[in-house]
C-alpha positions in Angstrom: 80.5 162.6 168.7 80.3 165.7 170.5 78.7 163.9 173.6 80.7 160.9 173.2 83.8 162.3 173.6 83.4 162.8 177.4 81.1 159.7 178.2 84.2 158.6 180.3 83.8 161.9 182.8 80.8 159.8 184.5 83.1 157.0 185.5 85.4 159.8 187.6 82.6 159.8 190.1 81.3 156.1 190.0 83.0 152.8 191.1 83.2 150.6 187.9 84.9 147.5 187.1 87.6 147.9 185.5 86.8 146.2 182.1 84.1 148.8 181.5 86.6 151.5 182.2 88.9 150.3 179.9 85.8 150.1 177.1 84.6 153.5 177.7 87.8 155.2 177.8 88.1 153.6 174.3 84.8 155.0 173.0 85.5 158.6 174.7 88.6 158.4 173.3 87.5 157.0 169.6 84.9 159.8 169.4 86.8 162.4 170.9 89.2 161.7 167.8 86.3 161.9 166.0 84.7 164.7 166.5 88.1 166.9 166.2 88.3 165.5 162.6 84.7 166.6 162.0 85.6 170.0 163.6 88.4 170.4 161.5 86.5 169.4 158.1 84.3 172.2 159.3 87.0 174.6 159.7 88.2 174.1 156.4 84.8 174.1 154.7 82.6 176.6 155.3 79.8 175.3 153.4 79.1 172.6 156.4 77.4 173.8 159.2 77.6 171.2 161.7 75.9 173.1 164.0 72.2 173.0 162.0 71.6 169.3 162.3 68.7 170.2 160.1 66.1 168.5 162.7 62.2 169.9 163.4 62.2 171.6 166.7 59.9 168.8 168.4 63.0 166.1 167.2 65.5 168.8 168.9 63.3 168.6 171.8 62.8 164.9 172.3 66.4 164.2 172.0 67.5 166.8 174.8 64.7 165.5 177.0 65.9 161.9 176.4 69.3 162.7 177.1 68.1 164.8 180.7 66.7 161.2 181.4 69.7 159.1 180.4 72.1 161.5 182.5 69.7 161.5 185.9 69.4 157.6 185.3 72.8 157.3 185.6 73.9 159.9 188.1 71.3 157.5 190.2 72.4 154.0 189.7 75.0 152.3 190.8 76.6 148.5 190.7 75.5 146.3 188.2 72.1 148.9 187.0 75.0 151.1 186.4 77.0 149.4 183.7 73.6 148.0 182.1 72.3 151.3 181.8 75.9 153.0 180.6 76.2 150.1 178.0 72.8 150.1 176.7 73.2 153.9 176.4 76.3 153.0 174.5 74.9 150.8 172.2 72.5 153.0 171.2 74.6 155.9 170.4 76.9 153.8 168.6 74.7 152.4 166.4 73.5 155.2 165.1 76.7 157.4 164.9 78.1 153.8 162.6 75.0 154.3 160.9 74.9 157.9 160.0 78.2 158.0 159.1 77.6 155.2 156.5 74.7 156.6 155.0 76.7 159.8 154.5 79.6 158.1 152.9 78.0 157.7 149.4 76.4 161.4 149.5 80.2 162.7 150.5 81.4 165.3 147.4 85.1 164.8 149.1 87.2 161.5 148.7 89.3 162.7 152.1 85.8 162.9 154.2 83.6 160.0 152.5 87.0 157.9 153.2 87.2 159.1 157.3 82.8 158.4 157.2 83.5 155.5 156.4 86.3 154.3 158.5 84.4 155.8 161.2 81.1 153.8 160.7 83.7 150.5 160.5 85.3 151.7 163.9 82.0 152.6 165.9 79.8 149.3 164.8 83.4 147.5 166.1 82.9 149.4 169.5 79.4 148.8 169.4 80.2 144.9 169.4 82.7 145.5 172.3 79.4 146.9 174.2 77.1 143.8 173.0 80.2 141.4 174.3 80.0 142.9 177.8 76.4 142.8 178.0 76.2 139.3 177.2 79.3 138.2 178.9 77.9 139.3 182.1 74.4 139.2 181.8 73.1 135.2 182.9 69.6 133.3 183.2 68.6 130.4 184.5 69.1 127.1 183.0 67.0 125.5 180.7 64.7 123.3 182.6 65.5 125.1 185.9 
């Protein structure tokens, strides 16, 4: 959520249409919430460290490395290679921030936190269908036969 939350800072130096504004000023926004509400659970509870994401160093590795690349990929584009790669980027991320947080929700000793997991895996996987609905809505191919 932590990186999320300001995935709408790239679009303050990139020309966009305005439809993918509006969508990833809803993520940033959604996940922003998000990740003060996971902040605070972590305030209160001292027994979660959400700091140790409890990864082998080669995992902690890979992901920085892929997220050097994603950023540098799209500090570079621009137009339409742009949105596909911000999207697609999107996708990903959402999926698996929906996915985590449902696979939590059942391991969750507190009602209050399994309860905000799971609204929160319901709320990404919608944003995530947002992101497929843009990708398909403006992606084309030829005709059949053409």
């Amino acid at each position: 959520m932590g990186d999320e939350k300001n995935v709408s800072k790239i679009l303050w130096i990139k020309r966009d249409r305005p439809e993918l504004k509006v969508l990833i000023k809803e993520i940033s926004t959604r996940c922003g919430d998000a990740h003060k509400r996971l902040e605070a659970f972590g305030k209160a509870d001292q027994s979660l460290n959400l700091k140790d994401l409890g990864l082998p160093a080669d995992e902690m590795a890979t992901r920085k490395a892929i997220s050097k690349f994603k950023t540098k990929t799209l500090l570079a584009d621009k137009g339409k290679e742009f949105e596909v790669q911000l999207l697609l980027s999107q996708n990903e991320a959402l999926t698996y921030g929906a996915h985590l947080s449902k696979i939590l929700v059942p391991i969750e000793t507190q009602p209050d936190r399994a309860a905000f997991l799971n609204e929160l895996s319901s709320e990404l996987l919608r944003l995530q269908q947002k992101v497929c609905d843009m990708i398909v809505t403006n992606y084309s191919w030829p005709a059949p036969g053409s």
